[in-house]
TORGU-172270 format. One line per 3 residues: number of its first residue (from 1); for each residue z, x, y of N, C-alpha, C. Coordinates in steps of 0.001 Angstrom, whole numbers. Atoms other than C-alpha are relative to their C-alpha. Example, Ala and Ser with C-alpha at 12.3 -4.5 7.8 and 13.67 -1.06 7.14 Angstrom:
! residues 2
1	0 890 -1190 7800 12300 -4500 0 900 1200  -60 -820 -1190 7140 13670 -1060 730 -770 1090;
END
This chain:
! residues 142
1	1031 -159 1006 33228 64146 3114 -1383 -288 591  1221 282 -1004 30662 62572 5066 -696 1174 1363  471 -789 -875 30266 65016 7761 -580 1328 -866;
4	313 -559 1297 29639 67877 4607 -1096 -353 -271  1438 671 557 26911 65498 3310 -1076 130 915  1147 -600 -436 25129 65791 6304 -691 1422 988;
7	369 -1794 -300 25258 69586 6671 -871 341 -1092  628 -894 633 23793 69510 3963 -2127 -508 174  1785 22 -479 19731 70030 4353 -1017 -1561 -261;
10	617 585 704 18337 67291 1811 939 -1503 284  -119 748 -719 20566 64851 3316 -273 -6 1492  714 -164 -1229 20296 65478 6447 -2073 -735 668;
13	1465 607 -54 16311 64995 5825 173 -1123 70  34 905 866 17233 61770 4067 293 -1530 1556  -675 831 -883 19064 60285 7108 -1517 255 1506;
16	938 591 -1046 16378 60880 9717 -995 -442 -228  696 917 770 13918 59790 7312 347 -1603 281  -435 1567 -179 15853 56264 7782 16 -410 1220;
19	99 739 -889 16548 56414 11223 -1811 28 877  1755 11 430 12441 56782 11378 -492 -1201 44  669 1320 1077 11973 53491 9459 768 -1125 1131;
22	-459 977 -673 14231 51637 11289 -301 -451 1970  675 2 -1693 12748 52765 15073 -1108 -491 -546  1535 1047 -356 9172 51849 14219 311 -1450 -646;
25	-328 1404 497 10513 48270 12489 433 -574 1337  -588 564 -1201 12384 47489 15802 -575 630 1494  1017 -779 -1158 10332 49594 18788 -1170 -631 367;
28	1270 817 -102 7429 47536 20385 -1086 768 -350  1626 -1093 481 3984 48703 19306 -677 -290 1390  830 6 -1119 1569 49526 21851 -907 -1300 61;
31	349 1271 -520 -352 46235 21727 732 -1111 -22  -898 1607 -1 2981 43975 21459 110 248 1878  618 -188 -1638 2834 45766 25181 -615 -502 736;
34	1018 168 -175 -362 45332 26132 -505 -1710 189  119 1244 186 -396 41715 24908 1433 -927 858  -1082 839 -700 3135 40631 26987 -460 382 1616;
37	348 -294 -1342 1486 42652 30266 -1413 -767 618  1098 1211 -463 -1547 39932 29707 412 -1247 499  -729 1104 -289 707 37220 29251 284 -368 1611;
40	138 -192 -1119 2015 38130 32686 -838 -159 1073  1364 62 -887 -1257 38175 34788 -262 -1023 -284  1041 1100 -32 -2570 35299 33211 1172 -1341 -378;
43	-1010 1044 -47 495 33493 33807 120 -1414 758  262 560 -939 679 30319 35583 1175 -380 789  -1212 347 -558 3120 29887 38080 676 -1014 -6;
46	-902 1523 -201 3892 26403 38280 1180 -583 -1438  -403 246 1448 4916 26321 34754 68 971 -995  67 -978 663 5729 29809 33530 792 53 -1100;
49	-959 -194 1171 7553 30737 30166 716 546 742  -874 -512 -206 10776 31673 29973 309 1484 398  49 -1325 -277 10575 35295 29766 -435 421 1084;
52	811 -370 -899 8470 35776 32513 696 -640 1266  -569 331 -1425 10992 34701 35211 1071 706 6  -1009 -518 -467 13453 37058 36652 886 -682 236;
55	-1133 685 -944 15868 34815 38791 -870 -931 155  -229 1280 -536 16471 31148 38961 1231 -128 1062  -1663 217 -999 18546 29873 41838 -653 -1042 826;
58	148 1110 -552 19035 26949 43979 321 487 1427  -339 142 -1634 18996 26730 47724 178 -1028 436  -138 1207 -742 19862 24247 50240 -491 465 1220;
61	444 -751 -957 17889 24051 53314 1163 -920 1180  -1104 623 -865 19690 22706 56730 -185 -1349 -348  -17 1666 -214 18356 19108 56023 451 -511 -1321;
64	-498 596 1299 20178 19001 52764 -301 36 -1214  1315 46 948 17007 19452 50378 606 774 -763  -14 -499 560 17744 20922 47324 -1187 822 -532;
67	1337 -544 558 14968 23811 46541 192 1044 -857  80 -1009 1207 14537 25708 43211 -899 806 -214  882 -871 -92 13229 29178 43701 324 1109 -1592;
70	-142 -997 1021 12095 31033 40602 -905 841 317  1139 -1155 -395 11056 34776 40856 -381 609 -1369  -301 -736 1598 8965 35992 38175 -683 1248 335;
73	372 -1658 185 7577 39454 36922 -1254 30 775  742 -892 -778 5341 41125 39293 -1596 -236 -649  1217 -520 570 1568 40595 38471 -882 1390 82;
76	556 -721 -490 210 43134 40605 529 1263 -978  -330 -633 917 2767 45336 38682 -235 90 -1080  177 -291 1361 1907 44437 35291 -1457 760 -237;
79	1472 -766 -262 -1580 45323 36579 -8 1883 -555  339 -1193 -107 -905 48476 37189 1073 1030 -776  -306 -11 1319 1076 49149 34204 -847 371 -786;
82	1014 35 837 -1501 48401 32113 -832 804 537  1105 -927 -239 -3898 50662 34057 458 1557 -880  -814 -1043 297 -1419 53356 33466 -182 423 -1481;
85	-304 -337 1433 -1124 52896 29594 -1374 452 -503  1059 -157 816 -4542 52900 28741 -955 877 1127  844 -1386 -860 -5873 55812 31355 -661 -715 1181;
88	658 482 -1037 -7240 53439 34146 726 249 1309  -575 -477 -1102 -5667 54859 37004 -606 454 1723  1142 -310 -1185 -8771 56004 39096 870 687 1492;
91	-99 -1319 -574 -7373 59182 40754 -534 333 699  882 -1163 -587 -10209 60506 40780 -1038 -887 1067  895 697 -803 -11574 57898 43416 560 -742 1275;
94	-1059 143 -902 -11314 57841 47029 -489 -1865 352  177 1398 -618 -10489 54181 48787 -1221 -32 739  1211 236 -435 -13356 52662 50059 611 -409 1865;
97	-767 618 -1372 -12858 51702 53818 -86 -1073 610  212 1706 -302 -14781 48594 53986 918 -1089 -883  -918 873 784 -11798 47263 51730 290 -1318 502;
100	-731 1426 -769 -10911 43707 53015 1534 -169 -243  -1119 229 794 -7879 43806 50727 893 1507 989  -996 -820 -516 -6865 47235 52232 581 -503 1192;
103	-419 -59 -1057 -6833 46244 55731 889 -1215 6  -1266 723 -873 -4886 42940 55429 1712 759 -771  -1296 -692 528 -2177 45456 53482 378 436 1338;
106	-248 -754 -1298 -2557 47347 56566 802 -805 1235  -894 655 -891 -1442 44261 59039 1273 -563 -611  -1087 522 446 1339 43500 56691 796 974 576;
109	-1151 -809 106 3011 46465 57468 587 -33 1741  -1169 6 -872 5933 46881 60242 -707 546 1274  512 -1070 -1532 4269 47496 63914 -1384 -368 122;
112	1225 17 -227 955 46660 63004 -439 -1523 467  432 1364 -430 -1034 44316 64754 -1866 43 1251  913 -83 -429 -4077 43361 66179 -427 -606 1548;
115	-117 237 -1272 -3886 42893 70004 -1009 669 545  1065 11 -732 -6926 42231 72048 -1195 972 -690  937 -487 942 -9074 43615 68737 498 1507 -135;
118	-229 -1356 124 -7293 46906 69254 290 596 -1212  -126 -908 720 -8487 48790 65810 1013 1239 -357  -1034 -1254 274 -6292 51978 66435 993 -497 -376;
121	-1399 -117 283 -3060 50518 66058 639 -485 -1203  -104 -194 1603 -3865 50021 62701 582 1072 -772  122 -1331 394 -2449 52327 60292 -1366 158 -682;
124	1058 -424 770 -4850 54155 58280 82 -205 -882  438 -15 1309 -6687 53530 55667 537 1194 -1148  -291 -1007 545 -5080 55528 52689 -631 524 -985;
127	1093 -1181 569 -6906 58307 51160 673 24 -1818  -540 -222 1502 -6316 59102 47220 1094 1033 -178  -1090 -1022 -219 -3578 62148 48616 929 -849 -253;
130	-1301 871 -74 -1327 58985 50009 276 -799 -780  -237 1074 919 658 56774 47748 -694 -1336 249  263 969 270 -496 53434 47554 1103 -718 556;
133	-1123 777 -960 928 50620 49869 1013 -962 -1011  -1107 324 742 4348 48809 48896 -977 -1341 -399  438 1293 688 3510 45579 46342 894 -925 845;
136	-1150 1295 -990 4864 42772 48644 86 -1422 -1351  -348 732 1050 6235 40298 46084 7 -1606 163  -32 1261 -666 6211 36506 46180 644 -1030 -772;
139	-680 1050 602 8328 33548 45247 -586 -1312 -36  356 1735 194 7695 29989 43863 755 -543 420  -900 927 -266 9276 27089 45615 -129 -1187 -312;
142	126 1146 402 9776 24160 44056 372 -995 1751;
END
C-alpha cells in the first residue's frame, strides 16, 4: 500500500516536502561553518577543546618518559577552507618572490639546501599555474 501512496503525485510532493524540513533542521548552516573554521585558527594549543583534536596517544621515549602527543585540525587548512567558502582564493594573483615564507617552504622540501649560499639548488618559486606547496603539519608534545 505504501509503495502506491507514493506513486501517487500529491504524496510524493508531501514526502519530499518533509525530507526538506528535516535536512535544513539537521545540515550545518553556512556560518555554524564559518564559526567552527574560526574556532580552529584561533585555537590554542596547549589547551585545545575537545573537538579540535584528531589523535591522542601516548609514547614512550628510550629513557622511559611517558609523552602525550595530541594532533589537532590543521590551521593552515582551516585557513584555506575558509578562503575557499567565501571566494578568497586569489587566483588571480601571481606569488610574490621576495616571499620569506615561500622560500623557507622551499628548504623544507626533499634535496633542497643551501650549500656555500648556492641559490640554484633551490626549487622555484611557484607561479599561480603550480599547485601550492604540501601543508607540513605539526604535533603538540606534552
Amino acid at each position: 500500500m505504501g509503495c502506491r501512496l507514493l506513486k501517487t503525485p500529491r504524496v510524493a510532493d508531501e514526502v519530499l516536502k518533509l525530507r526538506d524540513r528535516v535536512f535544513e533542521k539537521t545540515a550545518l548552516s553556512f556560518s555554524e561553518k564559518r564559526n567552527y573554521l574560526a574556532r580552529v585558527v584561533r585555537s590554542d594549543a596547549t589547551a585545545p577543546d575537545a573537538d579540535l583534536v584528531q589523535e591522542v596517544r601516548e609514547e614512550v621515549d628510550s629513557e622511559g618518559n611517558v609523552k602525550r602527543v595530541r594532533k589537532m585540525v590543521s590551521k593552515l587548512e582551516a585557513l584555506n577552507i575558509d578562503n575557499k567558502m567565501i571566494g578568497h582564493e586569489h587566483k588571480d594573483r601571481e606569488v610574490q618572490a621576495s616571499n620569506p615564507f615561500m622560500f623557507l617552504i622551499s628548504l623544507s622540501k626533499p634535496g633542497a639546501s643551501l650549500a656555500q649560499g648556492d641559490v640554484a639548488s633551490l626549487p622555484a618559486i611557484p607561479s599561480a599555474s603550480v599547485p601550492a606547496p604540501v601543508i607540513i603539519d605539526a604535533e603538540l608534545v606534552e
